[in-house]
C-alpha positions as CSV (number, residue, x, y, z in Angstrom):
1,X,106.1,123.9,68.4
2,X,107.5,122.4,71.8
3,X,104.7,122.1,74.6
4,X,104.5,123.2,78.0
5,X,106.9,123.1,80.4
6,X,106.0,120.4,82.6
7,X,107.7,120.1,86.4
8,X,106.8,117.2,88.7
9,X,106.8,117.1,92.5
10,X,107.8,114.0,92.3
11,X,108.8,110.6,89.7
12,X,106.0,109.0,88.3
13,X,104.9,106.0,86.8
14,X,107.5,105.1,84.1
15,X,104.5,104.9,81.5
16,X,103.5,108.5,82.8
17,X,107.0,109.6,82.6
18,X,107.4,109.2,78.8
19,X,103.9,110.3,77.9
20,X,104.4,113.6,80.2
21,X,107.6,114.3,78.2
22,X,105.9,113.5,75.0
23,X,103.6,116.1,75.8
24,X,106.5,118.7,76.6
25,X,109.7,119.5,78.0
26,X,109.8,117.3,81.3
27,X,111.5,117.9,84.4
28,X,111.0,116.6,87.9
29,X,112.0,118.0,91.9
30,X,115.6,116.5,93.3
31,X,113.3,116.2,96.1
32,X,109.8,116.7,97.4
33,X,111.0,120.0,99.5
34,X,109.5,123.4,99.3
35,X,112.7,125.1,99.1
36,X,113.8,122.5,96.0
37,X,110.1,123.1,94.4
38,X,110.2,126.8,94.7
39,X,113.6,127.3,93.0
40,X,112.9,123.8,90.5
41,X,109.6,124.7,88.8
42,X,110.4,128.2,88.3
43,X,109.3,128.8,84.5
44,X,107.1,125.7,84.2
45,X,103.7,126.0,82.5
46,X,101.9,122.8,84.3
47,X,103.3,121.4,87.3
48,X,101.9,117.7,88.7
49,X,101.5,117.8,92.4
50,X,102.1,115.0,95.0
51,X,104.1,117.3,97.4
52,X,102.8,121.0,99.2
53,X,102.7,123.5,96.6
54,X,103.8,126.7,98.3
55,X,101.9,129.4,97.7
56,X,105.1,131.9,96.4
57,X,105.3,129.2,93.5
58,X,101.7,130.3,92.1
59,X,101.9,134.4,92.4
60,X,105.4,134.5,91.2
61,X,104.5,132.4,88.2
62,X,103.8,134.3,85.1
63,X,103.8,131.6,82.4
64,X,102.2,129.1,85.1
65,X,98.5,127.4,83.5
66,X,98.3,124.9,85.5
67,X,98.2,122.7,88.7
68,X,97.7,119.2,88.1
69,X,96.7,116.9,91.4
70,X,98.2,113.4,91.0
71,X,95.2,112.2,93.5
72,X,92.0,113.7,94.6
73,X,93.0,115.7,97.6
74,X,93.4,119.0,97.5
75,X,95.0,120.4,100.4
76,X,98.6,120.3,99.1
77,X,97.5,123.0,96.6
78,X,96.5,126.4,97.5
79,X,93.2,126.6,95.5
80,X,92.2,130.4,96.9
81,X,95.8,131.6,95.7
82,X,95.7,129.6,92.3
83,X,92.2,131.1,91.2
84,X,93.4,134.8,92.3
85,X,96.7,134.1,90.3
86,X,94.4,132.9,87.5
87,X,95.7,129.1,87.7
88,X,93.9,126.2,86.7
89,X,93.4,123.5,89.5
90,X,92.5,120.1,88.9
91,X,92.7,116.2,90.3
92,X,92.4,113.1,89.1
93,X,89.6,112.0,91.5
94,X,88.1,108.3,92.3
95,X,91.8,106.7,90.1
96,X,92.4,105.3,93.8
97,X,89.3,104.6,95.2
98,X,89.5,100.7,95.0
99,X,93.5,100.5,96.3
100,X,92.3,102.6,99.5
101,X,88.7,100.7,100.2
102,X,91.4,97.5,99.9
103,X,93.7,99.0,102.6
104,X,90.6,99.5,105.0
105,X,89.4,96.1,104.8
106,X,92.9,94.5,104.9
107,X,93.7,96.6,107.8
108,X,90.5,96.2,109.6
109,X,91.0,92.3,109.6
110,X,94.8,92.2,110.3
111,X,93.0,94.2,113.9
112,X,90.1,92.1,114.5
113,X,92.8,89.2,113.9
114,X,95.3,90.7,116.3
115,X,97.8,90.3,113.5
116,X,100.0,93.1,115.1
117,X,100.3,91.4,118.4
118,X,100.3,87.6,116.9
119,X,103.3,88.6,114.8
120,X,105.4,90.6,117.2
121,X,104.7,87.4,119.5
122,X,105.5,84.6,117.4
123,X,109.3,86.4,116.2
124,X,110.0,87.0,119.8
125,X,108.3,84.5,121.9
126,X,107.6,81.6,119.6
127,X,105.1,79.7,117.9
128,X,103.2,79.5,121.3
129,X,103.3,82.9,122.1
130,X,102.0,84.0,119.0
131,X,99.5,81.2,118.9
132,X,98.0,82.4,122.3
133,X,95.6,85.4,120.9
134,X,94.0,83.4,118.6
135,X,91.0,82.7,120.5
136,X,90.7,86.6,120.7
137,X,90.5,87.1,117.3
138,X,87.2,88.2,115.2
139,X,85.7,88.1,112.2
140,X,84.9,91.1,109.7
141,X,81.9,89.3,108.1
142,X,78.4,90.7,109.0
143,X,79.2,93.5,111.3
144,X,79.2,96.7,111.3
145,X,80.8,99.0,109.4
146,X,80.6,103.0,109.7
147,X,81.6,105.3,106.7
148,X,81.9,108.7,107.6
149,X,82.2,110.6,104.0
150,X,80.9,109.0,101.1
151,X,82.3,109.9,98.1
152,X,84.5,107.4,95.7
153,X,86.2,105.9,98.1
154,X,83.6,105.6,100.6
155,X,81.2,104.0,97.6
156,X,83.8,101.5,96.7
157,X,84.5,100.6,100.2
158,X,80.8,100.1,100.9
159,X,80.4,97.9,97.9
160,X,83.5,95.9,98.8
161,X,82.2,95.4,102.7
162,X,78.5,94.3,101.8
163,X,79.1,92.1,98.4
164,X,82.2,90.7,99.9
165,X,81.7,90.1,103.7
166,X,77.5,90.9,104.2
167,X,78.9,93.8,106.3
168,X,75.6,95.8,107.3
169,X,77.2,99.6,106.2
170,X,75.9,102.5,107.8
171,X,77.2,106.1,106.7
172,X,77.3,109.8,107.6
173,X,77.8,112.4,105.0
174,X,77.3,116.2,104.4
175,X,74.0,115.9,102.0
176,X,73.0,112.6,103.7
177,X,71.2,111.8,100.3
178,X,72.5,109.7,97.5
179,X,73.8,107.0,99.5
180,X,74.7,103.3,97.6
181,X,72.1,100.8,97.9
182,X,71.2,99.5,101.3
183,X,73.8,101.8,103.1
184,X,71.3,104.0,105.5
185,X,72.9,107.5,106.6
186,X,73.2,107.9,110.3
187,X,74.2,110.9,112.3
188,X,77.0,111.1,114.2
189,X,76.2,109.9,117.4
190,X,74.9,106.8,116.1
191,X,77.8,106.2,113.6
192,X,80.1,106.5,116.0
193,X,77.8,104.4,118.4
194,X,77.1,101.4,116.2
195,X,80.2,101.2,114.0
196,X,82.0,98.2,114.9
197,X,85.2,99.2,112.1
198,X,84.5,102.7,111.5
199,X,86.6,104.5,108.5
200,X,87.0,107.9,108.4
201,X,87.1,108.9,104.0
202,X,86.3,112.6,104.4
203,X,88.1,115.8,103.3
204,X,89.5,117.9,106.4
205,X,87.8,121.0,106.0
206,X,86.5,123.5,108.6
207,X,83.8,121.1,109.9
208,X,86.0,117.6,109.9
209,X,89.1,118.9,111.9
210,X,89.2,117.6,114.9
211,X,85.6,115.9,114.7
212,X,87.0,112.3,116.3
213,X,88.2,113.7,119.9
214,X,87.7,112.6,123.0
215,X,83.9,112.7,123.7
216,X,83.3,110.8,120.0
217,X,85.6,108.1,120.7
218,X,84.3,107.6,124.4
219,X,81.0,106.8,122.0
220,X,82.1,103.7,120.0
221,X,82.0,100.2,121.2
222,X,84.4,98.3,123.7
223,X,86.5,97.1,121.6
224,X,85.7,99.2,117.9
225,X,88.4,99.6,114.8
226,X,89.1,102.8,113.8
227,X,90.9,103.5,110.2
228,X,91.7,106.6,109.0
229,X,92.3,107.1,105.2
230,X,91.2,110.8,105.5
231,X,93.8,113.2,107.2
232,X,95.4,113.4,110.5
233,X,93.7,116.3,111.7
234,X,90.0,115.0,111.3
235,X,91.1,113.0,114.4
236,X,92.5,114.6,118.2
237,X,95.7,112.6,117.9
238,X,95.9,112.9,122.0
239,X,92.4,111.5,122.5
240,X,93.2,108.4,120.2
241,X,95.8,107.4,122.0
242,X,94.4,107.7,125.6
243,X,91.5,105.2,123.9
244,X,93.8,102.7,122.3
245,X,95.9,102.8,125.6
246,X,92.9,102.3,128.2
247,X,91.9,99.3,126.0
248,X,88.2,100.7,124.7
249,X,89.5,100.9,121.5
250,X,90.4,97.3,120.2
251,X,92.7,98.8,117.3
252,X,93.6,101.6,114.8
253,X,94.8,101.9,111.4
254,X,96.4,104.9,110.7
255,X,97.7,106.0,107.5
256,X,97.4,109.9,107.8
257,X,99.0,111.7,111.2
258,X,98.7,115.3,112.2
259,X,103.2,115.8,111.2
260,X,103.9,113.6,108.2
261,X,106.3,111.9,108.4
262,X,105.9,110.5,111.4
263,X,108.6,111.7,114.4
264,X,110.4,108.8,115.2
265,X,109.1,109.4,119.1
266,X,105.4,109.4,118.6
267,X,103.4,107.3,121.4
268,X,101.8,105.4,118.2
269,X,105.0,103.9,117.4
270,X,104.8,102.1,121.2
271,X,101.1,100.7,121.0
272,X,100.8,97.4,120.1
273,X,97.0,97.8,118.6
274,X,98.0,100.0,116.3
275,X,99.2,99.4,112.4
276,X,100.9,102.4,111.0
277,X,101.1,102.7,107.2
278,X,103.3,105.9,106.1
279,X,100.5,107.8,104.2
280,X,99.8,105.2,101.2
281,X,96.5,103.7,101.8
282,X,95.9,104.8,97.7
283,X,99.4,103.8,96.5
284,X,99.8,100.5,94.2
285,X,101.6,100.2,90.9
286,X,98.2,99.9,90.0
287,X,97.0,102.9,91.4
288,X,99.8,104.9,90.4
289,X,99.3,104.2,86.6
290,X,95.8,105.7,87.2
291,X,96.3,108.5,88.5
292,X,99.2,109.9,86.5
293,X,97.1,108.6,83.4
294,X,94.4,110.6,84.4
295,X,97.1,114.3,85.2
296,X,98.4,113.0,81.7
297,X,95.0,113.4,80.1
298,X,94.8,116.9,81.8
299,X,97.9,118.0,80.4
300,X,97.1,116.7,76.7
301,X,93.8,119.1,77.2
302,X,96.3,121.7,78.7
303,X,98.6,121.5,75.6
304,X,95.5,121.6,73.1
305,X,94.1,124.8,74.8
306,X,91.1,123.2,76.1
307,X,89.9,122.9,79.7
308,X,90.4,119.8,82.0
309,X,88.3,117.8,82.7
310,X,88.3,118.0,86.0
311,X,88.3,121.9,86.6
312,X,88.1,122.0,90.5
313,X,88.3,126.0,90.4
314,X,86.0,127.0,87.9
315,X,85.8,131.0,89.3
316,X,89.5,130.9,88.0
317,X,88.4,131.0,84.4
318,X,87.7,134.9,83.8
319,X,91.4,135.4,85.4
320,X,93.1,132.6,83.2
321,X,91.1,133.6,80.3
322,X,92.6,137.4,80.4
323,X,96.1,135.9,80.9
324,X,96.1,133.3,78.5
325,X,93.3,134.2,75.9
């Protein structure tokens, strides 16, 4: 008997690709669209998401099981309307957590470096030009980094920052318990106070929107990193700006903006302290295997009739149980 119907957002990993489509029939978006996923993954029975699901695509569904997160994240998926339509939910979570910590620390010490200014100097003034902010460069080892959300990514980033450059790590999280070994939790105020590279690795929810604005940032140190690897809107876009232009930022990494993809007129494009990455802080060949290793797990358990692993919606199971026994 032929397995579910299996629709992808996007390509994978070739090694994913043939062990999806040994699972079941296979198919994958033209492009990542909502109008091309709402008319593409009509009749499929799991569907891997690296794209916005819209939320049409899960009530008009009748044979849909399954939405299968090829990352942690979850706001591409619209968990409320899944668990109403009686649709599994699940992720793959922590499969990246290494290739983003990597991105923070490479990113943090391209800044303290002035690597953005050194090599936009040296192309178009020469060697001396691009020589001349040397002398104004810094190191990462033993400061201070500030971790706010500590979950995989904030663990592995933590470990990476004290084993591999005695970075004193201080955090803020929702439990503020649980933290790794020799990172002390903080509040706010002194995270964003004493944080010398501070990375934002939280979840936008309700209580992260908008929690870096104006009054936070006017907080850090002269002359502070900031890195986001969480979401755009966990920072006031307008505020960060106005503190890498007036110089009391030193530098930000930004891998997650407010309008994805970036409009091609966005004052970030004209700062030179800034290094822009188009939203894959978690994305290696590496990374990618992971992840769609880990959704092809899910869909083996899928297939079988058993329940991920990873059940992120577990209130969905009296409403997927009456539809699918």
């Amino acid at each position: 008997m032929a397995g579910p119907v299996i629709f992808s957002t996007h390509p994978l990993h070739p090694e994913v690709t043939a062990a999806l489509q040994a699972i079941g029939p296979y198919r994958v978006a033209t492009a990542p669209t909502p109008a091309a996923i709402i008319t593409e993954s009509a009749g499929a029975e799991v569907i891997v998401v690296r794209a916005p699901i819209p939320p049409e695509v899960v009530r008009r569904g009748a044979g849909l099981k399954a939405l299968l997160r090829h990352g942690a994240g979850l706001d591409m998926i619209p968990v409320e309307v899944a668990t109403e339509a009686g649709v599994l939910v699940t992720n793959v979570p922590g499969a990246n957590a290494l290739t983003v910590a990597e991105h923070v620390i490479w990113s943090a010490m391209a800044l303290l470096r002035r690597y953005p200014q050194v090599d936009r100097d040296l192309r178009q003034g020469g060697w001396a030009a691009g020589r001349s902010h040397s002398d104004h460069g810094r190191e990462i080892s033993g400061r201070v980094l500030g971790v706010l959300g500590m979950g995989n990514i904030g663990r592995a980033l933590a470990g990476m920052a004290q084993g591999g450059f005695g970075m004193t790590v201080i955090a803020h999280t929702r439990s503020g318990s649980g933290l790794p070994k020799g990172v002390e939790h903080v509040d706010l105020e002194t995270l964003f106070e004493k944080s010398d590279v501070l990375a934002l690795c939280a979840p936008l929810t309700d209580q992260t929107r908008g929690l870096v604005d104006r009054a936070a940032l006017a907080r850090m140190r002269s002359g502070a990193i900031l890195v986001n690897v969480a979401r755009g809107p966990v920072v006031v876009e307008e505020a960060l700006i106005a503190a890498l232009a007036s110089g009391h930022l030193g530098g930000a990494a930004i891998d997650v903006f407010d309008t994805q993809p970036l409009p091609p007129d966005h004052p970030f494009l004209s700062l030179p302290n800034v290094i822009l990455t188009p939203h894959m802080a978690g994305i290696t060949e590496e990374s990618m295997l992971r992840m769609g290793m880990g959704v092809v797990e899910e869909a083996r358990r899928i297939a079988a009739g058993t329940l991920p692993l990873h059940l992120v919606n577990p209130g969905v199971l009296p409403r997927f149980t009456a539809r699918f026994g």
